[in-house]
C-alpha angles and dihedrals in degrees: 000000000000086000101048086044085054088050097066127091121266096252091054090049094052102043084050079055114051092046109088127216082034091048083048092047086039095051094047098054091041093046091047109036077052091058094049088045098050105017082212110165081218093064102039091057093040086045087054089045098050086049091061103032103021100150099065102047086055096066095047087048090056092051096042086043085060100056099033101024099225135070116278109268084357097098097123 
């Protein structure tokens, strides 16, 4: 999921991203499928933390989406 999210074009990324309850479920699977895909002790951390706070790290992952074009420690 975090590959075919970094796949889209920018403008699809960021409208996934400013709606809300969309920007929290989006951030979960992509968080997540990136941890089983890397086991990375990063993502896993990072994927707890979305799960719980999800919407703010959804902002900062707009914003950071903008600029890099993909999520924050979801580049896989």
């Amino acid at each position: 999921m975090a590959t075919w999210f970094n796949k889209q074009s920018r403008l699809v990324q960021i409208i996934l991203l400013l709606i809300p309850v969309v920007n929290w479920f989006i951030e979960i699977v992509v968080r997540w499928s990136a941890f089983l895909k890397t086991k990375s002790l990063v993502t896993l951390v990072v994927a707890i933390l979305v799960t719980f706070f999800g919407l703010a790290f959804g902002w900062l992952d707009l914003i950071w989406c903008l600029l890099f074009k993909h999520l924050i420690f979801a580049n896989a």
